[in-house]
C-alpha positions as CSV (number, residue, x, y, z in Angstrom):
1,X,-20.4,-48.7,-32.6
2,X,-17.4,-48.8,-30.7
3,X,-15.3,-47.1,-33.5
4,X,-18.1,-44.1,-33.8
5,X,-17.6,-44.0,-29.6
6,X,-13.7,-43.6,-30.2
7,X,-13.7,-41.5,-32.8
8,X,-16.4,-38.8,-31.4
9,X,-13.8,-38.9,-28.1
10,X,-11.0,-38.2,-30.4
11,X,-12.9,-35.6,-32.1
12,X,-14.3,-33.7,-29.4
13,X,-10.2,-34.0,-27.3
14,X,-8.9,-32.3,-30.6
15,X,-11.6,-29.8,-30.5
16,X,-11.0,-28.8,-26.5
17,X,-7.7,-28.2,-27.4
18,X,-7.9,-26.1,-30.9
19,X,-10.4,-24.0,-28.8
20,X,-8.9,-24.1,-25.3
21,X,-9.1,-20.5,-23.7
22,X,-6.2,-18.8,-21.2
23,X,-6.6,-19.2,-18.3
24,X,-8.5,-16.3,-16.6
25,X,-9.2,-16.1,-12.7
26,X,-12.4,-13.7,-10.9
27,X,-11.2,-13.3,-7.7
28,X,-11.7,-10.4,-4.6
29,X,-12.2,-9.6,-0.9
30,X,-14.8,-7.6,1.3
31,X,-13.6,-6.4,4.6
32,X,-16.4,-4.8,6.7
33,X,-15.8,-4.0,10.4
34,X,-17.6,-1.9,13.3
35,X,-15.2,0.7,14.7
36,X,-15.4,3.3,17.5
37,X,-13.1,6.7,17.2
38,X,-12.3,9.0,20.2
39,X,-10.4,12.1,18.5
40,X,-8.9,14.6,19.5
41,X,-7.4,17.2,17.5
42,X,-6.4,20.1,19.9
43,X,-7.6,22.8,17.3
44,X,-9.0,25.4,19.6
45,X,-13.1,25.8,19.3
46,X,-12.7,22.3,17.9
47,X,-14.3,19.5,20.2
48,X,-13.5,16.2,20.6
49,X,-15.7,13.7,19.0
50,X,-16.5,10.1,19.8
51,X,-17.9,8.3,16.5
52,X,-19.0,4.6,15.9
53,X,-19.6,3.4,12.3
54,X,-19.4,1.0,9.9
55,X,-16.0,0.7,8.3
56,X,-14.6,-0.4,5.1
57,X,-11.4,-2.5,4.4
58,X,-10.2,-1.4,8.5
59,X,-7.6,-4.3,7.7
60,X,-7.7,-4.7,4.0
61,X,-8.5,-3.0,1.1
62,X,-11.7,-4.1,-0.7
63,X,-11.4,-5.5,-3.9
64,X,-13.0,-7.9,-6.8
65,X,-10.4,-8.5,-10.3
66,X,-9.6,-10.3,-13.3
67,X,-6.5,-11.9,-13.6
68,X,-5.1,-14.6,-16.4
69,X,-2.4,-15.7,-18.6
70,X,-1.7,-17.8,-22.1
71,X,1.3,-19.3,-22.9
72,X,3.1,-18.1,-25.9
73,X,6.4,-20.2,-26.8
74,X,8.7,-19.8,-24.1
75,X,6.9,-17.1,-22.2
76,X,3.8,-15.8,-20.5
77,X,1.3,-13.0,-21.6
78,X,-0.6,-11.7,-18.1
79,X,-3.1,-9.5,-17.1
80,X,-4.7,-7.8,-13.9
81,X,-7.9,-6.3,-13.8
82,X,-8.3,-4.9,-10.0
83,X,-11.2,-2.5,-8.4
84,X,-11.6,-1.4,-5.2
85,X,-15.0,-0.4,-3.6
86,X,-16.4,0.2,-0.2
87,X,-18.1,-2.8,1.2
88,X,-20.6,-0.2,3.2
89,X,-21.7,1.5,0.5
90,X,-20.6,-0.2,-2.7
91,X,-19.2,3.2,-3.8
92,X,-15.7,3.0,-6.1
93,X,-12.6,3.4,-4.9
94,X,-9.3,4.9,-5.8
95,X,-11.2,8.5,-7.0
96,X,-13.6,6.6,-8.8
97,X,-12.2,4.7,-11.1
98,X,-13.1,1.4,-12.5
99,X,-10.0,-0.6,-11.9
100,X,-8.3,1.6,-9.9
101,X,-6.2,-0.6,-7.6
102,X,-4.3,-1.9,-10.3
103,X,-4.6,-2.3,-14.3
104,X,-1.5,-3.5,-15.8
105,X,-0.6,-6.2,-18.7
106,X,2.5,-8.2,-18.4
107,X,5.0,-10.2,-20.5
108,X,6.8,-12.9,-18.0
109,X,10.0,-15.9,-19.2
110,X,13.0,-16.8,-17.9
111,X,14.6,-13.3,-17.6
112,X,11.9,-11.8,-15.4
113,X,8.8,-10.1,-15.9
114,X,7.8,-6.7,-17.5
115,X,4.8,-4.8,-16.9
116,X,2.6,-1.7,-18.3
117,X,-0.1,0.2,-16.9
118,X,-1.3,1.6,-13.2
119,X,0.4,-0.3,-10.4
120,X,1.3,0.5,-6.8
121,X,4.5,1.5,-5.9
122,X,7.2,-0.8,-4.9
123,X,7.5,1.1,-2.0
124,X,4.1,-0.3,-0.5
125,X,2.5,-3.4,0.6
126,X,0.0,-3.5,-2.3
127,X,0.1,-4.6,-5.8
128,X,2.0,-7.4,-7.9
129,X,5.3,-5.9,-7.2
130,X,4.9,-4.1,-3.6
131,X,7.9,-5.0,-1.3
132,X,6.7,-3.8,1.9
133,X,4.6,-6.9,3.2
134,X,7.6,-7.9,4.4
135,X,8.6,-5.1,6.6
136,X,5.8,-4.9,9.3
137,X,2.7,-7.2,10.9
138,X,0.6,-4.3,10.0
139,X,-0.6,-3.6,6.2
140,X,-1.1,0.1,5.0
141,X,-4.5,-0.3,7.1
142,X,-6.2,-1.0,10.6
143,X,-7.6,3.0,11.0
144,X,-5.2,5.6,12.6
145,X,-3.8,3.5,15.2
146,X,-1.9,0.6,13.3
147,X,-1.1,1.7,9.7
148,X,2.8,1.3,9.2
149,X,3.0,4.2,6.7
150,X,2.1,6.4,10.0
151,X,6.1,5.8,10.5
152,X,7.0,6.9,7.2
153,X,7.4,9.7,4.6
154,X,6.3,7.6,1.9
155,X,3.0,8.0,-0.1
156,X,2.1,4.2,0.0
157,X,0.8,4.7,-3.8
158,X,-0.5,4.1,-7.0
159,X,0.9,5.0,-10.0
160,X,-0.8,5.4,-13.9
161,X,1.1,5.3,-16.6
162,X,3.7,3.2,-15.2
163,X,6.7,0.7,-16.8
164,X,8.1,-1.8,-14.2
165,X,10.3,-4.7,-14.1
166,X,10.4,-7.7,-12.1
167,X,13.7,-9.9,-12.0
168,X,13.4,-13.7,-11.4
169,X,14.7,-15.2,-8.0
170,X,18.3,-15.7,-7.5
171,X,19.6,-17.6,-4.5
172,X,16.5,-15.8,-2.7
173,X,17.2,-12.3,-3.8
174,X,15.1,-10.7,-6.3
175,X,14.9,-6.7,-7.6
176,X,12.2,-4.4,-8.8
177,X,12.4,-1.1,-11.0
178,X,9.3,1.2,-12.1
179,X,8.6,4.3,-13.6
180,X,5.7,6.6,-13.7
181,X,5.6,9.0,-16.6
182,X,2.7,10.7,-15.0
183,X,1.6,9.4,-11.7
184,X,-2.1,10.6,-11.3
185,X,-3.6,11.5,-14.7
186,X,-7.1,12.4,-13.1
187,X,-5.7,15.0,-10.5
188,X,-2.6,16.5,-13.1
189,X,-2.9,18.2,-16.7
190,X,0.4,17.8,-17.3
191,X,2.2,16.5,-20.3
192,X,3.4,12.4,-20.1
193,X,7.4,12.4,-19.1
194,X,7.3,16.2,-19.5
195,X,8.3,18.9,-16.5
196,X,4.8,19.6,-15.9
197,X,3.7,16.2,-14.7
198,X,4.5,14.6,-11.5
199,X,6.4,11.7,-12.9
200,X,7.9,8.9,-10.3
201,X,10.5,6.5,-9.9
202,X,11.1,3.3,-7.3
203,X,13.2,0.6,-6.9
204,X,13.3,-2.5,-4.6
205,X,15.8,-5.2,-3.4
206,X,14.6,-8.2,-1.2
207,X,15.9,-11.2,-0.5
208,X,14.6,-14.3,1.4
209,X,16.3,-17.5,3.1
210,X,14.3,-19.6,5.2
211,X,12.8,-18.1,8.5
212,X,14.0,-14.4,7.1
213,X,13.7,-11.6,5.2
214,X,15.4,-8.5,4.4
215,X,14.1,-5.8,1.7
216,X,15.4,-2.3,0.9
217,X,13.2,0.4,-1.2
218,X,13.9,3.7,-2.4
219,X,11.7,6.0,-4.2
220,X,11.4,9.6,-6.0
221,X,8.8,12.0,-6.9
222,X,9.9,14.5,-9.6
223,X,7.2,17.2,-8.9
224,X,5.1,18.9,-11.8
225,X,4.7,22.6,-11.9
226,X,1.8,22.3,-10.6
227,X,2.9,20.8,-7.3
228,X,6.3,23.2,-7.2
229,X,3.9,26.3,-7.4
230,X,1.6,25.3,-4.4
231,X,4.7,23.9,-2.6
232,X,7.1,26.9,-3.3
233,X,9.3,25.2,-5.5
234,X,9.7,22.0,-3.9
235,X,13.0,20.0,-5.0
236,X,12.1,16.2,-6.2
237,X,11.1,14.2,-3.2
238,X,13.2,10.9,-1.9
239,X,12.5,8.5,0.9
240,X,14.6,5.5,1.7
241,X,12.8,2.1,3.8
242,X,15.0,-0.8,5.2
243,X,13.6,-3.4,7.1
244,X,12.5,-7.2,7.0
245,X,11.3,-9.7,9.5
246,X,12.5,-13.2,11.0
247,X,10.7,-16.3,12.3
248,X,11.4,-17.0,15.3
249,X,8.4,-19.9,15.2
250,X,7.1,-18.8,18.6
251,X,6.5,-15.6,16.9
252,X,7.2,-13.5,13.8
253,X,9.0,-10.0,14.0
254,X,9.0,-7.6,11.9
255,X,11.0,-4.2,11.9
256,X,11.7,-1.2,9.7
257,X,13.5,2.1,9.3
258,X,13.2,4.8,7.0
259,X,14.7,8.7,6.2
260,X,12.6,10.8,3.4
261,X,13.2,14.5,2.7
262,X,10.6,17.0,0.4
263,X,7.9,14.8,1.0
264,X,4.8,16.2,0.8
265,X,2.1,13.3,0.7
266,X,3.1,12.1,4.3
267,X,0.4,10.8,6.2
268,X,-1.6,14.0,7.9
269,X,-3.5,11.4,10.7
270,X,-5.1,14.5,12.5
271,X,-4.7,17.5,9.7
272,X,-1.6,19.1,11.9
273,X,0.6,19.2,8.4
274,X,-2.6,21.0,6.2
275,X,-3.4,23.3,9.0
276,X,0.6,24.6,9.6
277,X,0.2,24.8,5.7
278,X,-1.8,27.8,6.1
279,X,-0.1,29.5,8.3
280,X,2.8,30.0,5.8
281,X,3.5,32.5,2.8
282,X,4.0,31.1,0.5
283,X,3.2,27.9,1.0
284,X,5.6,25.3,2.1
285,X,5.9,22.5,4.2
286,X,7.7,19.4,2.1
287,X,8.8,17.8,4.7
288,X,11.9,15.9,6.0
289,X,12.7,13.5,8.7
290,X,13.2,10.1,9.7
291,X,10.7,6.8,11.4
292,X,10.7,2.9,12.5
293,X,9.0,0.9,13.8
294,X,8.9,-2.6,15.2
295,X,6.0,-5.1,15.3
296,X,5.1,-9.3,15.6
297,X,3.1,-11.8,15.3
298,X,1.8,-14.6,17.4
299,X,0.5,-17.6,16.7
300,X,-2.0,-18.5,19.6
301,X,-5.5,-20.6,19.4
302,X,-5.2,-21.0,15.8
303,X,-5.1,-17.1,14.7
304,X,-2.3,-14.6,15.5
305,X,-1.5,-11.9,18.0
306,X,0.0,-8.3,16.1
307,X,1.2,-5.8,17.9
308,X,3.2,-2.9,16.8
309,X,5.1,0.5,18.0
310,X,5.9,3.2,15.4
311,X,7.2,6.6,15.4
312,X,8.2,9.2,13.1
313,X,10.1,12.7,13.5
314,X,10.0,15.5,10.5
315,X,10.3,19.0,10.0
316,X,9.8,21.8,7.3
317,X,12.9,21.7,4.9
318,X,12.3,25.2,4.7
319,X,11.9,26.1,8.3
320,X,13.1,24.0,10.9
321,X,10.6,25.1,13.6
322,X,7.4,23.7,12.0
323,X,8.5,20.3,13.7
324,X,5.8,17.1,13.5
325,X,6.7,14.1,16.1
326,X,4.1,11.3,15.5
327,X,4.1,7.6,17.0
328,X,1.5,4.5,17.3
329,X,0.8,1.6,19.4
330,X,-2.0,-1.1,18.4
331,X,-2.6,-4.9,19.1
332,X,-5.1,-7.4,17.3
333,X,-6.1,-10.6,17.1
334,X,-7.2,-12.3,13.8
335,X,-8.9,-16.2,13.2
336,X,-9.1,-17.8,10.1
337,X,-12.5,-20.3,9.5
338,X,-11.1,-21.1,7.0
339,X,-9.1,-19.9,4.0
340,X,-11.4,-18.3,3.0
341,X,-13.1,-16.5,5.8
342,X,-11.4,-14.7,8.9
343,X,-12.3,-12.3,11.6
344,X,-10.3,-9.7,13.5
345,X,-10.4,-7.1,16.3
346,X,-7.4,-4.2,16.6
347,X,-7.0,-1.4,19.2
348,X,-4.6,1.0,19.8
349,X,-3.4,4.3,20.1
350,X,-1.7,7.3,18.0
351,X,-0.5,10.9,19.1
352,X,1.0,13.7,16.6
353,X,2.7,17.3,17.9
354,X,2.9,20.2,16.2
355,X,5.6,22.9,16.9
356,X,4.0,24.7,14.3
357,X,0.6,25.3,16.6
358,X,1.5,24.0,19.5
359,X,-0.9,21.7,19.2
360,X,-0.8,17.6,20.5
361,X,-3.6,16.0,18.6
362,X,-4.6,12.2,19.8
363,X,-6.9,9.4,18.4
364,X,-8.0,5.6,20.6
365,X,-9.6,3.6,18.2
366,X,-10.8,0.1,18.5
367,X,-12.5,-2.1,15.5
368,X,-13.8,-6.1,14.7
369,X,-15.0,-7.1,11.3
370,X,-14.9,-9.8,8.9
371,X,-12.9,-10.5,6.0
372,X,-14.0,-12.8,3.1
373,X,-12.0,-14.0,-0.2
374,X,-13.2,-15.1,-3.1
C-alpha cells in the first residue's frame, strides 16, 4: 500500500511538471474620483462654467491586463495584454480599442530585452519602458491643474507598430531605443515605414544610485503627408526632457526641463493652440519652445504630500507672434490602506496666454477618489 502511495505521488510530480503552464498574471486598477472644475476660457460670448462630476483615472489611468512569461533555455518569452476603460462608464479607452494601453510580446536574456507591438513612448510615464516616472511627483494625470506634460512639448504617447529595446542594468545606468513604423494605425492610411505615415522614434538614458536619479529622453515624430498638409509642411518634430529626482528622506524632489520645436500634439489645456489654428492660412502652428518644472513628495501620517510648479513658454515656428505662456500649481495628499487600496485628494491651479487672441484662459480644479489594484 505504501509503494501504490509513493508511486501515485511520483506519478502525479512527473505529471505537474510535463504539463506545467507559463506563468500568466490578471492584474488591473480602477481610479474613480469626484471633481469640481471652475473654467475659464476667455473666448468672448463664451461663459465660464463651474462643473462637478464623476471622474475617471483623475490620478491614474484605468486599466485590467494579461501579463506572463515561459522560460526557454537561457531566455525569457513575455507578453502584455493591457486595456484601459473608464471606471464611470465602463466605456474603452485609447479610441476604442481592446488592448489599447499596451500590446506587445517580448524576448528578454542576458543582453537585454526586445519588444514588438503597441507600447508607450519612452518619453512618458506609462508603459514597460516609459522613463518619465522618474522625473516629476505628478503622473501624466490629476485633471488640468497637476499633469507634468502641461510643461512639455511632448505627446506623452502610444505608439502601434512599434520595435523597442531595453538594455540590462549596468552600474545603475540602463538605455532604451524604439521605433514606430506607423504610430496610430486607426487615425493614418498611410503606408508602414513609408513617407505617408507618421512614423516615430525615442530614446532614453537613466541611471540610478541609491537616493537618486537622473534620466534623459529625446524623441522625433517624422510627420505623414497627411499631417504636413494640415500643418503646412511641418519639418519632423523633436523634443528633448532632462530631469530626475533625489531623496532627501524627509522628502522626495523631483525636477525636469525640456526644449521641443514643430511640435504639434502639445497639450491644448483650454483650446488657445486649436482656436489660433484657425485664424491662420494656411494652417500652421507647430510649435516651439521650452518648460520645467519642479515638484515633491512628503511622507506625513502614513501617505505623502505632492506638490508641484510647472511652466512652459512656446511660439509658432512659423510666426513668432502667436506666443502661448502656460504654468501649473497643484498639491495632494494620498493614503494607502493597504497595498492594495489608497485614496487621494489634489487641488490646484493652471493659467495659459495667448498672443495670438489676446486671450488669458484659467482653470481651479479640486478632486478625491479612490484607487484600487488588483
Amino acid at each position: 500500500m505504501k509503494k501504490s502511495l509513493i508511486a501515485a505521488a511520483l506519478l502525479g510530480t512527473f505529471a505537474a511538471s510535463a504539463f506545467a503552464a507559463p506563468s500568466v498574471t490578471l492584474y488591473g486598477r480602477i481610479d474613480t474620483s469626484l471633481a469640481y472644475t471652475h473654467l475659464n476660457t476667455d473666448k468672448a460670448g463664451v461663459d465660464s462654467t463651474d462643473t462637478f462630476s464623476m471622474e475617471s483615472g483623475f490620478s491614474t489611468g484605468n486599466r485590467w491586463g494579461l501579463k506572463g512569461t515561459e522560460d526557454i533555455g537561457n531566455a525569457k518569452v513575455g507578453f502584455v495584454l493591457e486595456s484601459g476603460f473608464n471606471s464611470d462608464d465602463g466605456v474603452s479607452g485609447q479610441n476604442s480599442r481592446l488592448f489599447g494601453r499596451e500590446a506587445q510580446v517580448n524576448v528578454s536574456g542576458a543582453y537585454g530585452t526586445l519588444y514588438a507591438g503597441r507600447l508607450a513612448s519612452i518619453a512618458s510615464d506609462s508603459g514597460s519602458i516609459g522613463y518619465l516616472g522618474d522625473v516629476s511627483a505628478f503622473p501624466n494625470a490629476f485633471g488640468i491643474v497637476g499633469t507634468q506634460r502641461g510643461s512639455t512639448g511632448s505627446a506623452y504617447d502610444r505608439y502601434d507598430n512599434t520595435l523597442a529595446y531595453q538594455t540590462p542594468t549596468f552600474g545603475g545606468l540602463e538605455g532604451a531605443i524604439m521605433y514606430s513604423f506607423k504610430g496610430d494605425t486607426k487615425a493614418d492610411y498611410g503606408t508602414e515605414n513609408k513617407s505617408d505615415a507618421d512614423r516615430y522614434l525615442a530614446a532614453g538614458l537613466r541611471y540610478k544610485a541609491g537616493k537618486a536619479a537622473v534620466v534623459l529622453t529625446g524623441d522625433m515624430t517624422m510627420y505623414g503627408n497627411a499631417a504636413k498638409n494640415v500643418y503646412h509642411d511641418v519639418d519632423n518634430g523633436y523634443s528633448f526632457i532632462l530631469g530626475g529626482n533625489y531623496d532627501f528622506g524627509v522628502a522626495k524632489v523631483f525636477a525636469k526641463a525640456t526644449y521641443f520645436d514643430n511640435q504639434v500634439n502639445v497639450l491644448d489645456s483650454f483650446s488657445l493652440i486649436k482656436d489660433a489654428r484657425a485664424l491662420s492660412t494656411p494652417q500652421a502652428l507647430a510649435l516651439k519652445g521650452w518648460g520645467a518644472e519642479i515638484s515633491t513628495a512628503v511622507p506625513a501620517f502614513g501617505g505623502a504630500f505632492l506638490g508641484t510648479v510647472g511652466y512652459r513658454d512656446a511660439k509658432d515656428v512659423d510666426n513668432g507672434s502667436y506666443k502661448f505662456k502656460r504654468w501649473n500649481a497643484a498639491v495632494g495628499y494620498s493614503y494607502a490602506f493597504s497595498k492594495r487600496t489608497s485614496v487621494y485628494a489634489a487641488a490646484g491651479y493652471a493659467q495659459e496666454k495667448s498672443d495670438a487672441q489676446d486671450r488669458k484662459a484659467s482653470a481651479a480644479q479640486a478632486g478625491f477618489g479612490l484607487v484600487h489594484k488588483f
